[in-house]
N, C-alpha and C positions, 0 to 999 in steps of 0.2 A: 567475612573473616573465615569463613568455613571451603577451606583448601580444595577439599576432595569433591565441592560441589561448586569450582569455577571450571570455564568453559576453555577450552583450548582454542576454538574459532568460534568468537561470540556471535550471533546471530540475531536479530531484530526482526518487527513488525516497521513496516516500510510508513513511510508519516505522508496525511494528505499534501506537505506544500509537494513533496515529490513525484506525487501523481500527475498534482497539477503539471510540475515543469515537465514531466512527462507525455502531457496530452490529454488529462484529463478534465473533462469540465466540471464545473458545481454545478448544483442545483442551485438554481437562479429564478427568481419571481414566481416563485408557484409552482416550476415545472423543470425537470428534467432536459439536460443537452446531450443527449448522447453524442458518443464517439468510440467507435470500432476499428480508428485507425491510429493507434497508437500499441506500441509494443507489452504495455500492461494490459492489454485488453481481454480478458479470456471468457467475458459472457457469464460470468461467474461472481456472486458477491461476497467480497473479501474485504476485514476488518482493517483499518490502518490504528495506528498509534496517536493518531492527533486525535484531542478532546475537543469537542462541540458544542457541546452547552449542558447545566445542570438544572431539569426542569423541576423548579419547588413546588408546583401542584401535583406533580405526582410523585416525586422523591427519586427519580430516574435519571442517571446519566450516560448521555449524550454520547456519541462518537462518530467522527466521519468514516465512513463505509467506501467504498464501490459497487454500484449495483449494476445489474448483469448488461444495463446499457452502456456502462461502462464510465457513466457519469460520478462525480462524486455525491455524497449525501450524507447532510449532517442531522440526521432524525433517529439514527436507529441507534437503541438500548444497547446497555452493556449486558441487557439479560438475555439479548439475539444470539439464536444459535447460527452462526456464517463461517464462511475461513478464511483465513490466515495468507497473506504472501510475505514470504520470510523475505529480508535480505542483511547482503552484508556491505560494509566498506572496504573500499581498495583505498590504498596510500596513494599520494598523488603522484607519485614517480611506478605507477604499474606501466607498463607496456602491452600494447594489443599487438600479436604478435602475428594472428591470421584470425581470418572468421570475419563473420556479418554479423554475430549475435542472433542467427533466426536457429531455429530449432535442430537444422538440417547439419547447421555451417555455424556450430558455437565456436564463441569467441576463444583465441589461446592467449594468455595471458604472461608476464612474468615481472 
């Protein structure tokens, strides 16, 4: 309700399913799948938005990450210092107008 404190282009934490369809793998049976070929990839571990589980032995909750293999992982505390990959939404009528989306050759949009 407070006017002067909404956002003009609202901005989020990106959620694990969208890693996933991204490219990213879970951590699966014990052990980490890395993958360094997907366009999320930055070797760097970043918090996502989707919850993971609330452990009641220690009173700690949960949250799916990315860890620098690029894997996802549902172990690490909301008390972890890591960072962030912001995004946003487009409406489904944006247009790609040039660009590959790599770093060099961003995408034009409208």
């Amino acid at each position: 309700s407070n006017e002067s404190a909404k956002l003009d282009y609202p901005v989020g934490l990106i959620l694990a399913d969208e890693v996933a369809l991204a490219g990213g793998r879970a951590y699966y049976n014990g052990d980490y799948s890395p993958n360094s070929n997907y366009y999320l990839y930055n070797g760097k571990n970043y918090w996502t938005l989707s919850p993971s589980f609330f452990d009641p032995r220690s009173s700690v909750a949960r949250v799916w990450s990315v860890v620098p293999s690029g894997s996802l992982d549902p172990w690490n505390s909301v008390a972890s210092s890591i960072g962030v990959r912001p995004v946003i939404n487009l409406k489904a009528d944006v247009t790609i107008t040039k660009g590959d989306g790599s770093s060099l050759n961003p995408f034009v949009i409208l």
